[in-house]
C-alpha positions, 0 to 999 in steps of 0.5 A: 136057903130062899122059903120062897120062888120065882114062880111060873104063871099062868094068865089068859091071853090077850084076847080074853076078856079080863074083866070077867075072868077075874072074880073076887074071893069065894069067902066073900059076901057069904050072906049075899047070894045076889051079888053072886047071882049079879056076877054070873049074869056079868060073866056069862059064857065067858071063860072066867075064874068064877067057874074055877072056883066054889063060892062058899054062899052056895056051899049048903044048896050044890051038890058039892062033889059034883062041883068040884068035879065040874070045876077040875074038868073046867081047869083041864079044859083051860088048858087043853084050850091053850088059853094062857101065856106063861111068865117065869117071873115076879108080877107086881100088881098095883091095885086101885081101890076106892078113891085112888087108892094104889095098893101094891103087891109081888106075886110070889111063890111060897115054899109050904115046907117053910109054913105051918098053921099050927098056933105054936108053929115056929117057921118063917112063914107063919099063919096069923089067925086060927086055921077052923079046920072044919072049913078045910075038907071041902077046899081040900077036895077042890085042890088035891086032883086041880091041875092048876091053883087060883089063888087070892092068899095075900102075905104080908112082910115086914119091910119098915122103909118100903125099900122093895116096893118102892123100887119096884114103883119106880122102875114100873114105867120100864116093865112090860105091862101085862094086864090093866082093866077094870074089876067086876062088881066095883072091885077097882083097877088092877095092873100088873108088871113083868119083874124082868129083873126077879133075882134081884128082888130075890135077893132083896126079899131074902135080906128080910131075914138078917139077923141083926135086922131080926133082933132089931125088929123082934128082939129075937133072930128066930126067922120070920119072913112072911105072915098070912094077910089073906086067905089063911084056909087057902094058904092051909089046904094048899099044906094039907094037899102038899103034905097028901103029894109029898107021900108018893115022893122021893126026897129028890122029886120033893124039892121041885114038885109044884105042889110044894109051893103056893101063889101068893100075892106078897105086900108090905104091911106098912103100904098106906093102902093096906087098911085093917076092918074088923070082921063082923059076927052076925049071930042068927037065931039069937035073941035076949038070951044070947044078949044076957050071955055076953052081958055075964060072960065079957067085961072091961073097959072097952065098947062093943056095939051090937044091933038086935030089932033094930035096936043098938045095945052096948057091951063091956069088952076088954080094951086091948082088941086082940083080948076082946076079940078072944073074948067075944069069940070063946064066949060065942063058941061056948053058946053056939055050942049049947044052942045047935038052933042058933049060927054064925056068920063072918061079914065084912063091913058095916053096911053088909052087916046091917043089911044082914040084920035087917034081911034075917032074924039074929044079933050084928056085933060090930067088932073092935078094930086091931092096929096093923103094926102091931101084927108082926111082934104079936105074932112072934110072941103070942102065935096066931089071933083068934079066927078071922080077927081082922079083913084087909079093907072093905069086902070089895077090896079084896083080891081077886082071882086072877094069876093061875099056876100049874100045881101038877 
């Protein structure tokens, strides 16, 4: 049994301009409407992503059910409009990030019978941070009536010698190119490849699962496959949805339903290009009372650098990051929820976050920093990191809308 598809995508056709069709991921610069408001000038009346999707920086000001009806009706419009080619096959996408970076994925389709984000979840494909279930309804509401999916989930494999994307490198000189331009807003350089040879990738991606390799990797022939890079939410309220849909199915109609599987870019968590950025916590309406808190609340032999008035403090935190970051996270849910006058924002970077606290009243903490291979073995002994413990690079590093697939 494969947890996974060849998948059938969707992409505008070639006379669409590409560079504003695709958009960056709606979680990002969440504390930043300017760069949202910058890329809805770039787009214009242009046919773009941006309209397909909600970027969550305006989710207290827009009439939210409004929206997501404009954005269903959008899809359909799409459609009716014969806009997209479609290919039944894989898509390997190199994507050029700053200074030359060539960062490598497959577009693949998951099976979410194979995944649960559940913390103690045990199936192959398996969510890597706490799902915050309060972010969920919203995405829900978006998903469960779209026609079409629009994705920027990023999973990870654990392939050691880099056999697969290796060979998929080698071979791209050979494949017919399907998109090549340049990304919005300072996102880089994408190109993507039609895999005319998918059912052997397939077959390689499959071989993921012996189980000497298994036991050798984990010391356990329990199956893990995949793990969630990115895009952990959108990978859960695509569940959630299939779960709402596979209700008014028969067991027969259940097992070729679109809606049971999700768009995913696939990439080898070993790529040199893939780099791990902590994501940061911008507290605001903190003051030296939140600081006191943390001071008696965390401890260690580790350094957690905060900011407040322009000022840099130092906080004792556990050296094990993935400790710390539990730590800080407990300690910071506790305090908010004792104090409904203060919040929290994630920001990706260390310039945005200071740019944050220079713009508004609160406390930047800079988080510890996790080591990318130890993510695997983590998660098959322990289950999921605390909520958004690691980012994939820099905010403009990650993915970007662009693939679409028929979920209905």
């Amino acid at each position: 049994m494969s947890y996974f598809k060849i998948p059938e995508i969707l992409l505008p056709k070639k006379e669409y301009d590409y560079s504003k069709w695709a958009t960056i991921a709606c979680d990002q610069f969440t504390s930043q409407p300017d760069y949202w408001e910058s890329l809805k000038y770039f787009v214009g009346d242009a046919k773009s992503t941006l309209n397909l999707v909600l970027p969550e920086v305006y989710l207290e000001t827009v009439d939210k059910e409004a929206e997501v009806k404009k954005i269903n009706e959008t899809m359909a419009q799409y459609l009716k409009d014969d806009m997209f080619d479609t290919y039944n096959n894989f898509i390997y996408v190199e994507r050029e990030l700053e200074k030359g970076v060539i960062r490598h994925g497959l577009m693949i389709a998951v099976d979410l019978e194979a995944y649960d984000y559940t913390p103690d979840a045990k199936l192959p494909i398996r969510a890597t941070e706490r799902t915050v279930k309060e972010r969920l309804p919203i995405r829900i509401e978006i998903r469960k009536d779209a026609p079409i999916e629009v994705p920027h989930i990023c999973i990870f494999m654990d392939d050691r010698e880099d056999k697969i994307m290796r060979s998929l490198k080698r071979k791209r000189n050979s494949m017919q190119k399907l998109y090549d331009f340049d990304l919005s807003m300072g996102g880089g350089h994408v190109t993507g490849y039609l895999v005319e040879d998918s059912k052997n990738i397939e077959k390689q991606l499959n071989s993921l699962l012996d189980e000497e390799l298994l036991l050798e990797k984990y010391k356990t022939k329990e199956e893990l496959l995949f793990v969630v890079g990115d895009g952990n939410h959108s990978l859960a309220t695509a569940k959630e949805c299939w779960n709402l849909v596979k209700q008014n199915l028969t067991e027969e109609e259940q097992k070729t339903h679109p809606a049971r599987y999700a768009l995913c870019e696939l990439q080898n968590i070993h790529d040199d290009a893939i780099v791990f950025e902590p994501i940061h916590r911008f507290i605001g309406g903190a003051n030296e009372d939140f600081i006191e808190y943390m001071q008696a609340s965390l401890d260690g032999e580790g350094a957690l650098k905060i900011v407040f008035r322009g000022t840099e403090r130092t906080l004792l935190v556990d050296s094990d990051p993935t400790v710390a970051i539990a730590d800080i996270q407990n300690a910071i849910d506790k305090y908010l929820a004792k104090h409904p006058e203060v919040y929290i924002d994630y920001i990706h970077g260390d310039d945005y976050l200071l740019d944050v606290a220079r713009e508004k009243s609160g406390i930047a903490l800079f988080m510890p920093k996790i080591e990318k291979n130890t993510l695997f073995s983590y998660v098959t002994k322990h289950g999921v990191l605390p909520r958004k413990s690691f980012s994939m690079g820099h905010a403009e590093s990650k993915r970007y809308y662009l693939e679409c697939r028929k979920v209905k």
